[in-house]
C-alpha positions, 0 to 999 in steps of 0.5 A, spaced: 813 419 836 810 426 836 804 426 841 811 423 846 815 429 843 810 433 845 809 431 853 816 430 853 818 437 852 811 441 855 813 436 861 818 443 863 813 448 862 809 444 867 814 444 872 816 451 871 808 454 873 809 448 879 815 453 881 811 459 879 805 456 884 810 455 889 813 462 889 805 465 889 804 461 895 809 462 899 809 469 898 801 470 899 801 465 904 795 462 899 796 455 897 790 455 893 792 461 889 797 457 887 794 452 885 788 456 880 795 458 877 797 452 875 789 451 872 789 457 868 796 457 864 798 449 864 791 444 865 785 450 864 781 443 864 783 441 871 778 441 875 777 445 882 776 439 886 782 436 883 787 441 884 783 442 892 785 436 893 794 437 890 793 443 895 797 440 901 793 443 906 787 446 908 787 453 908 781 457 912 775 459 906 777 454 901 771 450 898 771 443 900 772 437 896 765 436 894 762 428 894 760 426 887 753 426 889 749 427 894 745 420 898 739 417 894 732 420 898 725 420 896 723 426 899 723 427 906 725 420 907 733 419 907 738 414 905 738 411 912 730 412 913 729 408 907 735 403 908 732 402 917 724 403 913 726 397 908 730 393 913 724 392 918 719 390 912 724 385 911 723 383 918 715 383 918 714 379 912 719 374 915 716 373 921 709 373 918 712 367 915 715 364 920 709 365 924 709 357 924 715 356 928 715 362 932 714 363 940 712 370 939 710 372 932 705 377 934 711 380 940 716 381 934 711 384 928 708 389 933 715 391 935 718 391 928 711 396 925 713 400 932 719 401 929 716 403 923 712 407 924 716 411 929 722 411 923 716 414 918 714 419 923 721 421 924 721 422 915 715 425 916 716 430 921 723 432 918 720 437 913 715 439 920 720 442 924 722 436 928 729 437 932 735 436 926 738 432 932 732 427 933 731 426 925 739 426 923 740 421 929 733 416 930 735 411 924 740 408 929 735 406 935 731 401 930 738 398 930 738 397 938 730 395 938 732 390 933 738 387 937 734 387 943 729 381 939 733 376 936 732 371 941 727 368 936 733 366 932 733 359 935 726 358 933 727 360 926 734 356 924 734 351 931 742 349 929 748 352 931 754 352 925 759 352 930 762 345 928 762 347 921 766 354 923 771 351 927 772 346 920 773 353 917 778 355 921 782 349 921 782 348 914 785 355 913 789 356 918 792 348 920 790 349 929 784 353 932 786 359 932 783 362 939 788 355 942 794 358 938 793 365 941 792 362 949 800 362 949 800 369 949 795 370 953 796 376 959 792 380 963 793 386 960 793 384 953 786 381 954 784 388 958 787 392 952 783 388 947 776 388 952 777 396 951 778 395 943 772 391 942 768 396 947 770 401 942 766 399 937 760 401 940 763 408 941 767 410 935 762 410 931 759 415 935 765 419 936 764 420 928 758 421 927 758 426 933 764 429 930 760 430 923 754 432 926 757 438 930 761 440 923 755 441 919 757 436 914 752 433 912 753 428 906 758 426 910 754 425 916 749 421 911 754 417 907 757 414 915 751 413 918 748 409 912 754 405 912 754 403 919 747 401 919 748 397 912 754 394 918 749 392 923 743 389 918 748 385 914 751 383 921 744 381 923 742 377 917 749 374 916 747 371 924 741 369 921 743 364 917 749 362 921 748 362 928 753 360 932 754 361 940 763 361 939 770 357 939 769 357 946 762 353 947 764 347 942 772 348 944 769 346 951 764 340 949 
């Protein structure tokens, strides 16, 4: 009871240093002046970042809220360096494996070490002077040289899972949803949804772009690990279950 005595009657005060804030902000046009006075007479343990992030708008000058910690490296290897490095270490020990059932084995390994080395450059040459465009933006080349050789994926696991999707979508859904949908099929909507799907491949850019001009870099990091993480699981995820799509097994 006491301890609820106690927030209940601090809970005016509390309210009366927000009205003090507010009259400090309006009057000196600082909102974040505002808030430093809240932190110093009501919560002096409230951290900066906190009371940053109450501030209902940015004010030019004022520290940005800060990540909690910077990207995993090792040296001059970043995250994203570190997660591609690994990714076609993964693709070399599988292919040396499979090298049984492959057509190409050797096409494919020398690819994926290529990579891998260009990939090691880029770590190597960030601390030499290399270009910081070249070095923040190389880890998504590996991405397209990747993508450009999963043709082996039917020599590795011959079977399309085609039929076992479409069992999913039934079982979840009652129909298959892409022959639900055609009722509201129309021209425009279908371009409409090209354009959507296309800008898949542009909007990550954008923000990458977007962060990169700004300078903010572990933002920049945290994006671009997350949009390789994306398109590496994307891959191994079509390894396992290859499929062609509804339409191929709807048209048998």
């Amino acid at each position: 009871m006491g301890r609820s005595a106690s927030t209940t009657a601090s809970a005016p005060s509390f309210r009366s240093s927000i009205s003090r804030a507010a009259s400090v902000s309006s009057a000196s046009g600082d909102t974040v002046t505002g808030f430093r006075l809240i932190q110093s007479r009501t919560v002096p343990n409230l951290p900066l970042r906190v009371a940053t992030a109450l501030r209902g708008s940015p004010v030019a000058g004022s520290p940005r809220l800060p990540y909690p910690a910077p990207m995993p490296a090792m040296g001059a290897w970043k995250a994203a360096d570190l997660l591609t490095a690994a990714y076609l270490l993964g693709l070399v020990a599988l292919v040396f494996l499979s090298r049984d059932r492959l057509k190409h084995p050797a096409r494919l390994l020398v690819t994926y070490l290529v990579l891998l080395a260009l990939q090691a450059a880029i770590a190597v040459g960030r601390g030499l002077g290399l270009s910081p465009f070249i070095a923040a933006f190389f880890p998504i080349a590996p991405v397209l040289g990747i993508y450009a050789s999963l043709g082996f994926i039917p020599e590795l696991n011959p079977r399309d899972r085609d039929p076992a999707l479409r069992r999913l979508d039934r079982a979840v859904f009652g129909v298959d949803p892409s022959v639900w949908m055609d009722r509201y099929a129309r021209p425009w909507i279908t371009e409409a949804m090209q354009l959507a799907y296309l800008a898949y491949y542009v909007l990550p850019f954008v923000l990458l772009g977007t962060l990169y001009r700004r300078r903010e870099e572990q933002a920049f990091d945290r994006s671009l690990v997350a949009l390789l993480l994306s398109h590496y699981l994307a891959v191994t995820g079509y390894m396992l279950v290859p499929a062609l799509g509804p339409r191929f097994p709807l048209a048998g």
